[in-house]
KEBAKOL-902613 format. One record per residue (C-alpha): residue in one letter; y, x, z. Coordinates in nm, 3 decimals, decimal comma. Layout:
N
<atom type="A" north="Y" east="X" up="Z"/>
...
END
This chain:
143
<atom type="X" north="0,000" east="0,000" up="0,000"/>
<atom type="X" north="0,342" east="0,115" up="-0,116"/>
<atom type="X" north="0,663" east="0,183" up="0,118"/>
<atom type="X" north="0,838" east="-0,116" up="-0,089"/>
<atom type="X" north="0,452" east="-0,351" up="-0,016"/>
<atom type="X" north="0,507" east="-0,280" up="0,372"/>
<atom type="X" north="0,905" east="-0,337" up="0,328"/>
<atom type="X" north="0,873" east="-0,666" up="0,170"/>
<atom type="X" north="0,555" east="-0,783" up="0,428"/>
<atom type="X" north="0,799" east="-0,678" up="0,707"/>
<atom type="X" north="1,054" east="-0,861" up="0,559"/>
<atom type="X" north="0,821" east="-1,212" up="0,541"/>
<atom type="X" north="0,681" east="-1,107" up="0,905"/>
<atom type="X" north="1,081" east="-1,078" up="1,031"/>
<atom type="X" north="1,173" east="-1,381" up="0,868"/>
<atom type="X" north="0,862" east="-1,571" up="1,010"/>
<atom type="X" north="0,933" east="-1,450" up="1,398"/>
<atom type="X" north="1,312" east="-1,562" up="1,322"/>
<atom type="X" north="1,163" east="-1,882" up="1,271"/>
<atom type="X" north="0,942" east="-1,911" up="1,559"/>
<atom type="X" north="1,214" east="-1,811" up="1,779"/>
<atom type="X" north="1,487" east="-2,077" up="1,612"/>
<atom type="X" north="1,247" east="-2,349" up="1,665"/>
<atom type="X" north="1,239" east="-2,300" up="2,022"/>
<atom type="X" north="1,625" east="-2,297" up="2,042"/>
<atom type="X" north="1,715" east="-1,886" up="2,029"/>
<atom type="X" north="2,001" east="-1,751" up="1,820"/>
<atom type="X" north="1,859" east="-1,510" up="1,539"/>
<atom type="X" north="2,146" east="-1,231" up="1,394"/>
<atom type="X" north="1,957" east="-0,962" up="1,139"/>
<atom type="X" north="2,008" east="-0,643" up="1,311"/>
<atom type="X" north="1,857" east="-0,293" up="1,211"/>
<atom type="X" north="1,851" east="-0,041" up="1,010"/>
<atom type="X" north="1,835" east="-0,187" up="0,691"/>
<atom type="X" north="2,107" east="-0,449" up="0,763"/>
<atom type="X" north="2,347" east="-0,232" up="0,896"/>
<atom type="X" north="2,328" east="0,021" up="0,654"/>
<atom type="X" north="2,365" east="0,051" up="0,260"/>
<atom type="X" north="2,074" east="0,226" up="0,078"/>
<atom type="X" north="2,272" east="0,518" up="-0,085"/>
<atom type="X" north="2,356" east="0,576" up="0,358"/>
<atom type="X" north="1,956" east="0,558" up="0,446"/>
<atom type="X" north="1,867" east="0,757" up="0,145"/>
<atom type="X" north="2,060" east="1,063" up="0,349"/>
<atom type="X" north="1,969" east="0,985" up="0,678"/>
<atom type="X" north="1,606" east="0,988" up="0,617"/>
<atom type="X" north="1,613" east="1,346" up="0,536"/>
<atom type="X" north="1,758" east="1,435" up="0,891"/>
<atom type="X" north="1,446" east="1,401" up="1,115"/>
<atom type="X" north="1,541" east="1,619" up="1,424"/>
<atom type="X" north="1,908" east="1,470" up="1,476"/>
<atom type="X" north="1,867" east="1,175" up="1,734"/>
<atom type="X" north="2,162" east="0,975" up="1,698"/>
<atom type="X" north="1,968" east="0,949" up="1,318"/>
<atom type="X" north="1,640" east="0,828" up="1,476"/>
<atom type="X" north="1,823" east="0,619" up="1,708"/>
<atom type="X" north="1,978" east="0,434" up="1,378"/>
<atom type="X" north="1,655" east="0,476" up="1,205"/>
<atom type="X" north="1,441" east="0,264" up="1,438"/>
<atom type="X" north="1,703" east="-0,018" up="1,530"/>
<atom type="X" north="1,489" east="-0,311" up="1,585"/>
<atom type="X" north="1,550" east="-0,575" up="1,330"/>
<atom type="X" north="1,671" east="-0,897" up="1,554"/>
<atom type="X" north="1,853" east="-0,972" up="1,808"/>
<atom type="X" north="1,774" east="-1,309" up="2,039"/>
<atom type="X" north="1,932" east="-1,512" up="2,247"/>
<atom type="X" north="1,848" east="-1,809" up="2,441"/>
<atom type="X" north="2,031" east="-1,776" up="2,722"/>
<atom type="X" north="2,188" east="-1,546" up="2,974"/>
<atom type="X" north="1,797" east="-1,457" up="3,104"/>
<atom type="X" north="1,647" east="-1,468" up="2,784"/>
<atom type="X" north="1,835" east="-1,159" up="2,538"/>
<atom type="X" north="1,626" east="-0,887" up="2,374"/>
<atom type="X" north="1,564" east="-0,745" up="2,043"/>
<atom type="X" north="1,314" east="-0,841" up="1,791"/>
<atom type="X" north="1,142" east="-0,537" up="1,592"/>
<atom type="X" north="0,855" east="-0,594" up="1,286"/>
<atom type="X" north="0,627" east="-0,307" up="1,159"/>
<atom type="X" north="0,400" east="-0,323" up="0,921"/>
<atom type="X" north="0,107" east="-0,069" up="0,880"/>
<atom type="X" north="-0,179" east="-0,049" up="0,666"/>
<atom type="X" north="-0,384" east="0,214" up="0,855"/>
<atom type="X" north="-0,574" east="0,230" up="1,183"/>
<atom type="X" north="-0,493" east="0,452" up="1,435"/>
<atom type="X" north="-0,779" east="0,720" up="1,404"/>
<atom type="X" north="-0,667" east="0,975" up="1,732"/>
<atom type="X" north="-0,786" east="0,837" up="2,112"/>
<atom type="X" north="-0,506" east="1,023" up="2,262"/>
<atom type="X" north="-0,226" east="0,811" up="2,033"/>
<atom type="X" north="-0,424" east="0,513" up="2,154"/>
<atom type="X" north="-0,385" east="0,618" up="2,539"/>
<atom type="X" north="-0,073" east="0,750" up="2,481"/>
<atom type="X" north="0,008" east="0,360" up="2,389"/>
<atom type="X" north="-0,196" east="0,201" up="2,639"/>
<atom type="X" north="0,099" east="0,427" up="2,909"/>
<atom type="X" north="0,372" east="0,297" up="2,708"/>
<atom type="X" north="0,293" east="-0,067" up="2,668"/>
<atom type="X" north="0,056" east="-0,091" up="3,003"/>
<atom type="X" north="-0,178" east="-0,272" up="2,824"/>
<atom type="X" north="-0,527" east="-0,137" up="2,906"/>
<atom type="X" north="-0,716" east="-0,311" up="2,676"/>
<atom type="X" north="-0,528" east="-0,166" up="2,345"/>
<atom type="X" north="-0,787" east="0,037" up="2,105"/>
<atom type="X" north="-0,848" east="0,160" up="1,747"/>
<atom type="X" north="-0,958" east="-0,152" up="1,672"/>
<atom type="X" north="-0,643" east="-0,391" up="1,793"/>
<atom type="X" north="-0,384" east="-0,153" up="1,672"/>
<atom type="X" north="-0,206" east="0,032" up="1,389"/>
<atom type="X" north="-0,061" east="0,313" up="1,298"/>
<atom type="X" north="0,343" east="0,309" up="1,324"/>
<atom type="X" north="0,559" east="0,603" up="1,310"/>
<atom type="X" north="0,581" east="0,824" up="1,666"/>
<atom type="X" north="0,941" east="0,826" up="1,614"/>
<atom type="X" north="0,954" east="0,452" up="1,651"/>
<atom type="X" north="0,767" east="0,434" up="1,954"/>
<atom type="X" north="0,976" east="0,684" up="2,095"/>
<atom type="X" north="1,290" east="0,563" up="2,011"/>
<atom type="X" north="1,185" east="0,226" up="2,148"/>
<atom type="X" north="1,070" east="0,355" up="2,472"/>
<atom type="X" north="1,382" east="0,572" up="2,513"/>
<atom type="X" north="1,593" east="0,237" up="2,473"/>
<atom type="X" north="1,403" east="0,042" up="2,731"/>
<atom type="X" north="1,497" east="0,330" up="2,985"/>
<atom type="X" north="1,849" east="0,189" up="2,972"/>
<atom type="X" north="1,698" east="-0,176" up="3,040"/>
<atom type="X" north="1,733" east="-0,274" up="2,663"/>
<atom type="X" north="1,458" east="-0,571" up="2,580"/>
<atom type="X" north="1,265" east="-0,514" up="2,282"/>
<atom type="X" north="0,994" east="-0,729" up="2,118"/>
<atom type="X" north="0,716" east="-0,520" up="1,905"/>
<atom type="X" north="0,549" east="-0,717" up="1,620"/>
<atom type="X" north="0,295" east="-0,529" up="1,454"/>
<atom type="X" north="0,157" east="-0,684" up="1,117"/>
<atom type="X" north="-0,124" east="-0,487" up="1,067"/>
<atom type="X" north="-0,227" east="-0,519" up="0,709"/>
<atom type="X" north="-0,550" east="-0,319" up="0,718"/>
<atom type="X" north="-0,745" east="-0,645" up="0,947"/>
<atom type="X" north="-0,742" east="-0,811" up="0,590"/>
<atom type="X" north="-0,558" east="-1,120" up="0,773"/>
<atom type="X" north="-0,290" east="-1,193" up="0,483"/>
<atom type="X" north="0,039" east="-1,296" up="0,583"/>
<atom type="X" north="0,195" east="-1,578" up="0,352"/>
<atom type="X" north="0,545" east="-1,603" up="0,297"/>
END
C-alpha cells in the first residue's frame, strides 16, 4: 500500500471518527499537520528528522473535540499496513498505553516518532485519542 492509499484511508477513518463524535454532540475542527500546513511547507519539513519543533508539527493529531469543559482532547488517525514484528516495540507500547493485553496480533506498525511525540504531549496533560486503522487485518474500511 502506497503513502497516498494510507493518506486517503486515514482521511475516510478521520472523517468517520468526526462523525461518531458529532453524533453524540462534540464540536469537530480539522487540526494537524496536513491542515495546517501547505504541501510545498511539508515537502521541506519532512526532510528535517532530528529538529523537534518539526516532529512536534509533524505528528499534530488530526482533531480537536469538544463536548464540554470535562470532555476536550485531540483526535489522531493512523493508518498502517504492517504488523509490528519486534516484542520489545510491543512492550514498549504496552508501558505507554498501560494496556497489558496489546500484542503483534492487535496492533500495527506506526512511526516511533509519533508515539513519541504523542507521549511527550500528554506529559503536559494534553488529551489525545489514538485510532489505529490497521489495514493489514483485511477488515476494509468503507467510505
Amino acid at each position: 500500500m502506497s503513502f497516498e492509499e494510507r493518506k486517503r484511508i486515514g482521511e475516510i477513518a478521520a472523517e468517520s471518527v468526526g462523525r461518531l463524535f458529532k453524533s453524540v454532540g462534540f464540536q469537530m475542527v480539522d487540526f494537524g499537520y496536513e491542515n495546517a500546513f501547505s504541501n510545498t511547507v511539508r515537502q521541506k519539513l519532512r526532510r528535517l528528522y532530528n529538529d523537534a519543533t518539526v516532529k512536534f508539527v509533524r505528528f499534530m493529531p488530526d482533531k480537536f473535540a469538544y463536548l464540554n469543559e470535562k470532555n476536550i482532547f485531540l483526535i489522531e488517525v493512523k493508518v498502517c499496513n504492517a504488523p509490528i514484528i519486534y516484542d520489545a516495540r510491543v512492550e514498549k507500547l504496552r508501558k505507554i498505553t498501560g494496556i497489558q493485553t496489546l500484542n503483534k496480533n492487535n496492533i500495527g506498525a506506526i512511526e516511533t516518532s509519533a508515539v513519541e511525540n504523542y507521549q511527550n504531549i500528554g506529559t503536559i496533560g494534553v488529551k489525545i485519542l489514538l485510532v489505529i486503522y490497521s489495514s493489514f487485518h483485511n477488515r476494509p474500511l468503507n467510505g
